[in-house]
C-alpha positions as a printed Julia matrix, in Angstrom:
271×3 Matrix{Float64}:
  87.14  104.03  133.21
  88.1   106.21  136.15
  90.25  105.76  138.59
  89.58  104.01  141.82
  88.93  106.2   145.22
  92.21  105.6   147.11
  91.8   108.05  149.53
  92.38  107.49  153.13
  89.43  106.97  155.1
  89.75  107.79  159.09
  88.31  104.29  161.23
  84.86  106.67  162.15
  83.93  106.94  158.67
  81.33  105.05  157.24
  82.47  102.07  154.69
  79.8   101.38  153.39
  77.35  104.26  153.56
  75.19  101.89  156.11
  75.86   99.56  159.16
  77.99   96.73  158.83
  75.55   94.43  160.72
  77.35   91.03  160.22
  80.84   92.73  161.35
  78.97   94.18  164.28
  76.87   90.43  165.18
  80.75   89.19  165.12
  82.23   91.0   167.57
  79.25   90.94  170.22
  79.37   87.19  169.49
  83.2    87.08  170.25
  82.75   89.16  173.45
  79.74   87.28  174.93
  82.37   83.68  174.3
  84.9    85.57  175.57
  82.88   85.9   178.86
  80.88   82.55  178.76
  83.39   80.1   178.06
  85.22   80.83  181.3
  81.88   80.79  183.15
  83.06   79.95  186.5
  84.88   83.11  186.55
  82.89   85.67  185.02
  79.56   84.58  186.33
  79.87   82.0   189.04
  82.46   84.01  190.99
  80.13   87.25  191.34
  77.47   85.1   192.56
  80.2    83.72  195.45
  81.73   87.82  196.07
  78.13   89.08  196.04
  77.28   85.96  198.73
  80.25   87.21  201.09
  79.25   91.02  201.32
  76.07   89.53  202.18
  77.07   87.1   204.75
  79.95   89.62  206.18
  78.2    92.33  206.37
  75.02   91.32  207.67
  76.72   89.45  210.15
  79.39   91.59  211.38
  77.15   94.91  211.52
  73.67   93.76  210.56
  72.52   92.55  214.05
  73.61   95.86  215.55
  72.73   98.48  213.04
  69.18   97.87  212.57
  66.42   99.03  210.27
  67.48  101.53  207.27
  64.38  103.54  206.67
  62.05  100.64  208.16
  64.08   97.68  205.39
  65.76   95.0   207.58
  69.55   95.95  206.53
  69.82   92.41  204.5
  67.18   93.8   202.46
  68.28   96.95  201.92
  72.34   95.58  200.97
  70.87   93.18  198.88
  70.41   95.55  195.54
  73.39   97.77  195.88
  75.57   94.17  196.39
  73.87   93.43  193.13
  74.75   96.48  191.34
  78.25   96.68  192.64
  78.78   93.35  191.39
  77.25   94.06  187.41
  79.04   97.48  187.51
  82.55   95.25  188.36
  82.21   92.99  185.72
  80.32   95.52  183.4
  83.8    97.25  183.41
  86.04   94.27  183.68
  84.86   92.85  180.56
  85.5    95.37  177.78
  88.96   96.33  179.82
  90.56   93.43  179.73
  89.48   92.64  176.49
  90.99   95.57  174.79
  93.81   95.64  176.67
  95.18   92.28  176.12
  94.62   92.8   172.41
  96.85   95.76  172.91
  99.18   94.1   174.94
  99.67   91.05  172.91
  99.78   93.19  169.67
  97.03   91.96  168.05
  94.63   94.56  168.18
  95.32   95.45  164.33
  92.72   92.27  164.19
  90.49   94.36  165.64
  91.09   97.73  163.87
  91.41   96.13  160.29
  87.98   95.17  159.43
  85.33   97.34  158.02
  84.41   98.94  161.3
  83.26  102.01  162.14
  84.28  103.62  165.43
  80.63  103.56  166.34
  80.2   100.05  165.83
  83.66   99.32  167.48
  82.43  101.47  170.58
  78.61   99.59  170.14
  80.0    95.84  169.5
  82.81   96.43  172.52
  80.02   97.48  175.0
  77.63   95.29  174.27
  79.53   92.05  175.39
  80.31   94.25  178.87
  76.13   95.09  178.9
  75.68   91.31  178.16
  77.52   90.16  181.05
  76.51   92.33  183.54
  72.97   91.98  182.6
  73.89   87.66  183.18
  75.87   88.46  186.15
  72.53   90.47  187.53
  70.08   87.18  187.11
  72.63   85.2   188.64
  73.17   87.05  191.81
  68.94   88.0   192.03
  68.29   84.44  191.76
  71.06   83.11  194.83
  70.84   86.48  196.96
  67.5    87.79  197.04
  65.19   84.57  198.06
  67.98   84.47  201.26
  66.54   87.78  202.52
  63.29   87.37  201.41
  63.05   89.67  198.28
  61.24   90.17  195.1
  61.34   92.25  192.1
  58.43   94.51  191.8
  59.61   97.3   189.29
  61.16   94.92  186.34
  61.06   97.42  183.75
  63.05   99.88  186.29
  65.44   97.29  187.17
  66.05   96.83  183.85
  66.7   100.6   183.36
  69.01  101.14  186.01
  71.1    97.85  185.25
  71.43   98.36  181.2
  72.17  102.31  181.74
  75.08  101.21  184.71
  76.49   98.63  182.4
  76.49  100.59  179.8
  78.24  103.34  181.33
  81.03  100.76  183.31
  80.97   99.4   179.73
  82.31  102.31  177.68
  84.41  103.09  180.61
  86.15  100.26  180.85
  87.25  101.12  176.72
  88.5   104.22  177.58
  90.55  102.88  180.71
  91.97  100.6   178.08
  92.58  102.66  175.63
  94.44  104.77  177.68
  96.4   102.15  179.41
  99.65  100.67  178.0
 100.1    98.12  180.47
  98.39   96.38  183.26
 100.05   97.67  186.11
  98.18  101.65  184.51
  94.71   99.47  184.38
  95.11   98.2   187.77
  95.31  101.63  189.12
  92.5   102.79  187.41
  90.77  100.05  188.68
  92.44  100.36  192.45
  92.1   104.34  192.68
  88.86  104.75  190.55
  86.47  102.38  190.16
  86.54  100.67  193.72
  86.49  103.84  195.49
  83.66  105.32  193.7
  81.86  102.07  194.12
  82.46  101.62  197.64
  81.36  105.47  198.02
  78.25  105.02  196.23
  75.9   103.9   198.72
  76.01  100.48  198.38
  76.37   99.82  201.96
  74.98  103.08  203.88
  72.02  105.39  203.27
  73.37  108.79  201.94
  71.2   110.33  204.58
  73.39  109.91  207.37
  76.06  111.72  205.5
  77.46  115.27  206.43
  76.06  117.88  204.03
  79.34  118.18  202.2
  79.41  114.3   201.77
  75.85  114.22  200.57
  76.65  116.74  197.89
  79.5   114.83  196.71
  77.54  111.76  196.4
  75.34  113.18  194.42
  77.9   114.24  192.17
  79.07  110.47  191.74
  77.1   108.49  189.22
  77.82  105.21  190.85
  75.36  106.18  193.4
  72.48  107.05  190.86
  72.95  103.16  189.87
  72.77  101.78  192.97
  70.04  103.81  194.41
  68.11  103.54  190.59
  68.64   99.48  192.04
  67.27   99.68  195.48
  64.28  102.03  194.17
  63.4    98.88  191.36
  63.79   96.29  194.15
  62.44   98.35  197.29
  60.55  100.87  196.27
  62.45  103.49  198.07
  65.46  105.7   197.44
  68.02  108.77  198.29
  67.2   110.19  194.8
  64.44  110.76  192.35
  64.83  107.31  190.04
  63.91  109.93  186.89
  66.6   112.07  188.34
  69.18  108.78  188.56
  68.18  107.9   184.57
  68.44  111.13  183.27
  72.25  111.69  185.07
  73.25  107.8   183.69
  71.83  108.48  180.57
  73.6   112.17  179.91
  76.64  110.21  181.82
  76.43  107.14  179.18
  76.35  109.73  175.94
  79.02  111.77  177.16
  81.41  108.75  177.5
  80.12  107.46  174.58
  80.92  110.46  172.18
  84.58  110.27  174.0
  84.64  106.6   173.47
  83.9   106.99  169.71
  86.24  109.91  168.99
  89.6   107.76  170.5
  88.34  105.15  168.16
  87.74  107.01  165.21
  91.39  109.06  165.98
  93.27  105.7   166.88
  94.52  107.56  169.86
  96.6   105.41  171.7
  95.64  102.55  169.53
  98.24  103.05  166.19
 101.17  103.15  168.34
């Protein structure tokens, strides 16, 4: 009889020559409870942020700053306030998540079974897509009747909020994984992810915009999600929406393959 294999096998390797689909089911299952059992806070709390942009900003600058391209400017806030608010949580979810594993030292329950980095990478993001694709319905159902809108382009919708999810997803891993502590997330959070967001478009037509600043925000993928939004909802945009998917999808494989090789490494995750 020979001997068994005992040979070390790196976390990206394959255990079983094929997917470990009941390992994978598990831990989307884990991260969609982690999210829905705490519903008030995850979902019914983006519904109540999304409702004061609306109600600030339309009523602070609304009255005075007119039509956007010929959209009422309630109309035309109403999809980037909904992207903003999936991209948030999107992010928030597979951050905190793998963080306070870290943080509490239990992660090894994470890294011990028979997981591939791929499916640790697929099964992580997938709870963050989940959510933001919940937190999405629930914000389009209370925000858009108020200002009198529709969804015309479902299947682009669609696009646009599973590609910005995905992205804020994966993100939101490597944040963590590079993080020690909360007080390193929070500033990724604080010097990152809200300025980007806040730069993206979500309340201003990139039009208006020096030059320069235009150039820069097309260089920032935030804006390619909420424009890929307002195109789905309005049928109008800053960008080309095949333009927008082809920069979130490049954008989602590149973070992706980064995603996968900290896994399969344990970079920042053994120690």
């Amino acid at each position: 009889m020979s001997a068994p294999d005992l040979t070390f096998r790196p976390m990206g390797e394959r255990r079983f020559g094929r997917w470990n689909w009941l390992g994978l089911r598990t831990l989307i299952e884990r991260e969609v409870r982690r999210f829905t059992n705490v519903w008030t806070q995850t979902l019914l709390a983006p519904v109540a942020t999304g409702l004061l942009f609306m109600l600030v900003f339309t009523l602070a600058i609304g009255t005075r700053r007119g039509d956007i391209g010929g959209i009422p400017f309630a109309q035309f806030l109403a999809p980037g306030i909904l992207m903003m608010t999936v991209i948030q949580n999107a992010f928030a979810n597979t951050s905190s998540s793998l963080l306070i594993s870290k943080v509490q030292g239990n992660i090894v329950d994470t890294l011990m079974p028979p997981l591939s980095a791929s499916e640790l990478v697929i099964g992580f993001a997938a709870g963050g897509v989940i959510r933001g694709l919940f937190v999405a319905l629930a914000v389009g159902l209370v925000v858009f009747p108020m200002v009198g809108l529709g969804l015309p382009n479902v299947l682009w919708a669609l696009a646009f909020i599973l590609l910005g999810s995905s992205i804020m997803s994966v993100l939101g891993l490597l944040a963590a994984i590079y993080a020690q502590k909360f007080d390193q997330m929070a500033a990724v959070t604080n010097f990152v992810i809200t300025p980007l967001s806040f730069l993206s478009g979500t309340f201003y037509s990139i039009t208006i915009l020096p030059e320069p600043m235009q150039i820069a925000s097309r260089g920032n993928p935030f804006f390619y999600m909420i424009d890929g939004m307002r195109y789905a909802v309005l049928g109008q945009s800053d960008a080309s929406p095949w333009i927008g998917l082809a920069v979130l999808f490049v954008t989602t494989a590149l973070l992706y393959a980064l995603a996968w090789r900290w896994f399969a490494t344990g970079y920042r995750l053994k120690s």
